[in-house]
C-alpha positions in Angstrom: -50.1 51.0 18.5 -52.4 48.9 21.3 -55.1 51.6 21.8 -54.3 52.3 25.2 -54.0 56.0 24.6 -49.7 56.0 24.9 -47.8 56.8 22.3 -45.7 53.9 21.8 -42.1 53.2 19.7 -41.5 51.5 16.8 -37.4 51.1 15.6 -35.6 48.9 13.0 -32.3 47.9 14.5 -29.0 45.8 13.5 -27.0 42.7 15.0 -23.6 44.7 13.7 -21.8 46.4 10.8 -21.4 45.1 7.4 -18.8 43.3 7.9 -20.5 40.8 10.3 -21.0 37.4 8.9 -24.8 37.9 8.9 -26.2 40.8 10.2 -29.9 40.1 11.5 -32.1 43.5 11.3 -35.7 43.8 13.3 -38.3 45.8 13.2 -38.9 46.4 17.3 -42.3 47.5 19.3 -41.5 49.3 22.4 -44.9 49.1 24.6 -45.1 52.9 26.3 -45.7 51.5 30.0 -48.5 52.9 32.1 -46.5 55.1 34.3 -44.9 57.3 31.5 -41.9 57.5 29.2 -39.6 57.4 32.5 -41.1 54.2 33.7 -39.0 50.5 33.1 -39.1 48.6 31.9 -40.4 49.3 28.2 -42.1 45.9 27.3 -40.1 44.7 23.4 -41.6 42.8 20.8 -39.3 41.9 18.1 -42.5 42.4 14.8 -40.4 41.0 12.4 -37.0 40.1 11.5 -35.4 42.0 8.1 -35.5 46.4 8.5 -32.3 47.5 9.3 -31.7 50.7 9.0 -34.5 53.1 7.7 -38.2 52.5 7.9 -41.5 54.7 6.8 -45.3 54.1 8.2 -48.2 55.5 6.5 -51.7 55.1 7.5 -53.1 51.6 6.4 -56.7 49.8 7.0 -59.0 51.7 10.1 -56.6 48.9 12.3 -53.3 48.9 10.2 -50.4 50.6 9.3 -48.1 50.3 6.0 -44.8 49.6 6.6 -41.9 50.5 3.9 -38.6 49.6 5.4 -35.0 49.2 3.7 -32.8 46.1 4.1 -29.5 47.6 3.7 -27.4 44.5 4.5 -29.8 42.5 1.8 -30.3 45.1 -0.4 -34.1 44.2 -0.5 -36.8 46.8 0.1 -39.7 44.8 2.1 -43.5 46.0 2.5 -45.7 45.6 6.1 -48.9 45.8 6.8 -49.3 45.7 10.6 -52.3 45.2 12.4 -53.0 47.7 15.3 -55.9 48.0 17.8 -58.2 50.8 17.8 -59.7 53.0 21.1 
């Protein structure tokens, strides 16, 4: 996703089950670190707050991706476009 040549990780991921009070779902970078995928630690950026459970990317802009993601705890279905660098 930086243009650095790794393949990095992108993951949606919940605070809890449905019965929590307010379940918090994020959409999460993982940063593929320069010695390989056995290296740590994995630098985490948190994109945005809101996927929870299942997410799709399709290929965007020359520097973007789409983004379709569910929100299973809000019952909302949310739209990305994410800015990525290029070579």
């Amino acid at each position: 996703m930086d243009g650095d040549g790794r393949k990095d990780f992108l993951t949606a991921r919940t605070s809890g089950p449905a019965f929590f009070s307010d379940p918090i779902g994020e959409l999460v970078w993982f940063k593929n670190p320069e010695g390989g995928l056995n290296t740590l630690p994995w630098q985490e950026t948190v994109v945005t707050q809101g996927p929870d459970v299942m997410f799709d990317v399709i290929p965007g802009t020359a520097d973007s991706i789409y983004l379709f993601a569910s929100e299973f705890f809000t019952q909302k279905l949310a739209v990305y476009e994410i800015s990525i660098k290029t070579g």
